[in-house]
C-alpha positions in Angstrom: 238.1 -104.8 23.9 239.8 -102.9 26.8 238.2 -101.9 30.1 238.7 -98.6 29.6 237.2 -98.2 25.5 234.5 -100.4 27.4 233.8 -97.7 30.2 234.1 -95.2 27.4 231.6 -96.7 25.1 229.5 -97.3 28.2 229.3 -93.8 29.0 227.4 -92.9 26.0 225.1 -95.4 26.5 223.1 -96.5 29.1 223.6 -100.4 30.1 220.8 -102.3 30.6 222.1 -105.9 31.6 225.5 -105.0 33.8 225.9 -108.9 34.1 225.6 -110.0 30.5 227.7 -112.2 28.7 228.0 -113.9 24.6 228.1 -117.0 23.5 229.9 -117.6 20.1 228.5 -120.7 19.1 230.8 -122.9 17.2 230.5 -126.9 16.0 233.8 -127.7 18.1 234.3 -125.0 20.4 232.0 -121.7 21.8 233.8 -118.4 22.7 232.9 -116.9 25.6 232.5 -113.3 26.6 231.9 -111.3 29.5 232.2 -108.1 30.9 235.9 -106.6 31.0 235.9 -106.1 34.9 234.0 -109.3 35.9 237.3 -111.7 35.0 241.0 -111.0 34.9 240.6 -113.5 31.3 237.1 -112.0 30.0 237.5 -114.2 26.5 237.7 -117.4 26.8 237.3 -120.7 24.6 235.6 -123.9 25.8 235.2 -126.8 23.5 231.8 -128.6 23.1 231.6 -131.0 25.1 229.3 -131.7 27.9 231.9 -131.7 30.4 232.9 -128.2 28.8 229.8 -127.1 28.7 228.9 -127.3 32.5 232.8 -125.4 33.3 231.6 -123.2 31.1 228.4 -122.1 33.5 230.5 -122.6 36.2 232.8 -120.2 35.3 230.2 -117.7 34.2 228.9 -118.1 37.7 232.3 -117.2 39.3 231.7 -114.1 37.1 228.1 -113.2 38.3 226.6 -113.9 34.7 223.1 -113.6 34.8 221.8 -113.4 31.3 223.6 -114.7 28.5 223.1 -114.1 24.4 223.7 -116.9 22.7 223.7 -117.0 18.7 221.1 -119.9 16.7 224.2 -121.6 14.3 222.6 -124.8 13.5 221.8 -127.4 16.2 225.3 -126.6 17.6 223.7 -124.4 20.4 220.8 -126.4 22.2 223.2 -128.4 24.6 224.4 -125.2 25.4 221.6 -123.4 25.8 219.8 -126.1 27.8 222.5 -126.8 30.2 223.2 -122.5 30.5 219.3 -122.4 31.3 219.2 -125.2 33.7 221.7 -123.9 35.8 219.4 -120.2 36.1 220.8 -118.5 33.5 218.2 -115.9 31.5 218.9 -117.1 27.6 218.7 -114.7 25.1 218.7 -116.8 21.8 219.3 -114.5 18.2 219.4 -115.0 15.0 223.4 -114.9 13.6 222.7 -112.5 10.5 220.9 -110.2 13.1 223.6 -110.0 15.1 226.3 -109.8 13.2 225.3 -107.2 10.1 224.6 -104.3 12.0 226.0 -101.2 10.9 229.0 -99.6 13.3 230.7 -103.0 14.3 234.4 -103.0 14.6 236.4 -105.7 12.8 238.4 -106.2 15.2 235.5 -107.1 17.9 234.9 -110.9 17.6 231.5 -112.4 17.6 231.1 -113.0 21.7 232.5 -109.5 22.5 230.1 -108.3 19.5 227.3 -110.0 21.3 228.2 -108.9 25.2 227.9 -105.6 24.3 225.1 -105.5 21.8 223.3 -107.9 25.0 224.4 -105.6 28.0 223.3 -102.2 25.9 219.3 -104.5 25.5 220.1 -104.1 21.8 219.5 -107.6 20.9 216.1 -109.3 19.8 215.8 -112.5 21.2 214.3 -115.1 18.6 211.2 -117.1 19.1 212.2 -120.4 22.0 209.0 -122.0 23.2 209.3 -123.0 27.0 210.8 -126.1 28.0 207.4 -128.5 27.5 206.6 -127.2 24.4 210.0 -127.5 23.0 210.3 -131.1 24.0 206.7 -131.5 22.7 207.5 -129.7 19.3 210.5 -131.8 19.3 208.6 -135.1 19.8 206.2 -134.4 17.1 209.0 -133.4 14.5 210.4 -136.7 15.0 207.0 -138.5 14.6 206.4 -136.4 11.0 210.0 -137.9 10.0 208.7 -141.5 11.2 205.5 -141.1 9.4 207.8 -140.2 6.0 210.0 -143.3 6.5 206.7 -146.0 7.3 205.3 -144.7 3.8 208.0 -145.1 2.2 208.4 -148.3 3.1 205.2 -148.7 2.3 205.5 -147.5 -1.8 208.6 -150.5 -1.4 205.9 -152.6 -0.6 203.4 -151.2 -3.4 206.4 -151.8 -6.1 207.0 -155.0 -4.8 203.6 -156.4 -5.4 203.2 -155.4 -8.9 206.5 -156.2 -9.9 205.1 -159.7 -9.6 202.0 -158.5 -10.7 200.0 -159.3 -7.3 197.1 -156.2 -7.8 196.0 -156.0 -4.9 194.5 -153.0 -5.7 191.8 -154.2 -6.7 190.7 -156.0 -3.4 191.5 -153.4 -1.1 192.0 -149.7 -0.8 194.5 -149.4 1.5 197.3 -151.7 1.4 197.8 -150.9 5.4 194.5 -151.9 6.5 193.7 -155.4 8.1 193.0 -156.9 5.1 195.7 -155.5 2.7 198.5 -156.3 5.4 196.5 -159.9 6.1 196.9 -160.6 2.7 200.3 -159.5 2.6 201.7 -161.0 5.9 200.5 -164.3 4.2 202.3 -163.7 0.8 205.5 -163.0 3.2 205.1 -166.4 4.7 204.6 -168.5 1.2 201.4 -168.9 0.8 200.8 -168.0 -3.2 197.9 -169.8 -3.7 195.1 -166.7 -4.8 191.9 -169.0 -3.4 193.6 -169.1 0.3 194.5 -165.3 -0.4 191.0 -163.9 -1.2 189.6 -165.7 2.1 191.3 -162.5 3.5 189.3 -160.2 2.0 187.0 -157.4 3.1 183.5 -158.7 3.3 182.2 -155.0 2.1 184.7 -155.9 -1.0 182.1 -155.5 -4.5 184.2 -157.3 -6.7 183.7 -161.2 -7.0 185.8 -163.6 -6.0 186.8 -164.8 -9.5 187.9 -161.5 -10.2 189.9 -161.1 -6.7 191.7 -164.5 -7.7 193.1 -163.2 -10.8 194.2 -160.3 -9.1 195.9 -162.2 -6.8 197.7 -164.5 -8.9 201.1 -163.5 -8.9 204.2 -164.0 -11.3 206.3 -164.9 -7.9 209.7 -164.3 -7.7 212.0 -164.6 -5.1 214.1 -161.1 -5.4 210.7 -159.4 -5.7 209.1 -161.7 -2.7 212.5 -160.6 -0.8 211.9 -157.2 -1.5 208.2 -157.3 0.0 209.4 -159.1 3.2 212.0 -156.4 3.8 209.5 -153.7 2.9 206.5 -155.0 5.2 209.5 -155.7 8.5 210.1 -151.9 8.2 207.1 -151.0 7.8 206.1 -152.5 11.0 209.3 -151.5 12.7 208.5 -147.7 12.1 204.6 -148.3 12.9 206.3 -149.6 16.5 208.2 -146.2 17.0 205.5 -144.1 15.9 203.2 -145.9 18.4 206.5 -145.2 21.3 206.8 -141.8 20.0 202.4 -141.5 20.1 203.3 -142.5 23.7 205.4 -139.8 24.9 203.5 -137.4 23.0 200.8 -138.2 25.0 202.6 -138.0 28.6 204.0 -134.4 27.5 
């Protein structure tokens, strides 16, 4: 858009940011807008990388940016975002069919030019951003709930693996993950088959007798199915590790 169908469209309406510019976010490259009068070249293209990313603010800074809209496609605009905000920048974050379907856009405005203007008129609706300690907190705990899906997982491998050889342990414990399912199991892992060495494992609150523990534990063992349950129970400590590291920093934030 011109300077002077910019001025024109100003003129009818009062603006609200007079330093705002638009991020168009893409998964290679963002395209920049700002004001027609604050650069001789007020379009321009930077690719994503970090390197990009910080010329970027420093050429909105040449420009006296100081608030900056910035559409939610994907995940492809959080380095942006975070670096734009670190450097002072006010970030105005919308949703992309929010800013784009509005009735009275021109075709041949693009996307950051589309959201410059909508931003410097205070005619965008900035989405839902949590400052930056909940973010990383909220970010922290997604990753543990993924953790949490892959550990149980692991642990329905392990489950599968034990009655393929027909190893009910079941029957002596409840939880396969307590200290005496994963005793029993840990000693399975490291060849010991015989049920009488297995049940000395057992839960002294356990009701049922040892006779009927032994038969439970008497497995058909074979060695695919033994392999399976050795890979199963190294995951599953592996992600009981990360969740513990991830527990960690959950705590510190």
């Amino acid at each position: 858009m011109s300077k002077e169908i910019y001025m024109k469209k100003s003129s009818r309406m009062s603006i609200v940011h007079s330093h705002a510019a638009g991020v168009d976010i893409g998964a290679k490259f963002h395209v920049v807008a700002v004001p027609p009068d604050a650069d001789a070249e007020p379009i321009r293209t930077f690719q994503s990388f970090t390197g990009d990313l910080h010329r970027m603010s420093d050429w909105l800074k040449t420009c006296h940016i100081t608030t900056v809209a910035m559409e939610s496609t994907g995940v492809y605009w959080l380095p942006a975002f975070e670096i734009l905000e670190a450097a002072g920048f006010n970030m105005i974050l919308v949703n992309v069919s929010a800013a784009k379907n509005v009735p009275g856009r021109k075709t041949d405005v693009n996307d950051a030019q589309w959201l410059q203007r909508r931003h410097a008129f205070g005619l965008l609706r900035a989405s839902f951003r949590p400052v930056h300690d909940i973010s990383v907190l909220r970010s922290y705990l997604r990753q543990r709930e993924r953790l949490t899906e892959y550990r149980a997982a692991h642990i329905q491998h392990m489950q599968k693996a034990l009655m393929q050889m027909n190893v009910q342990l079941h029957h002596a414990v409840s939880d396969i993950t307590g200290v005496t399912g994963l005793s029993i199991v840990r000693a399975i892992v490291s060849g010991e088959p015989d049920p009488s060495v297995l049940i000395q494992y057992r839960d002294v609150r356990c009701k049922k007798t040892p006779e009927v523990l032994q038969q439970a534990l008497t497995g058909n063992w074979q060695p695919e199915h033994l392999f399976a349950l050795e890979q199963s129970v190294a995951f599953f400590y592996f992600y009981q590790e990360k969740i513990r590291e991830r527990d960690d920093q959950i705590e510190i934030h």
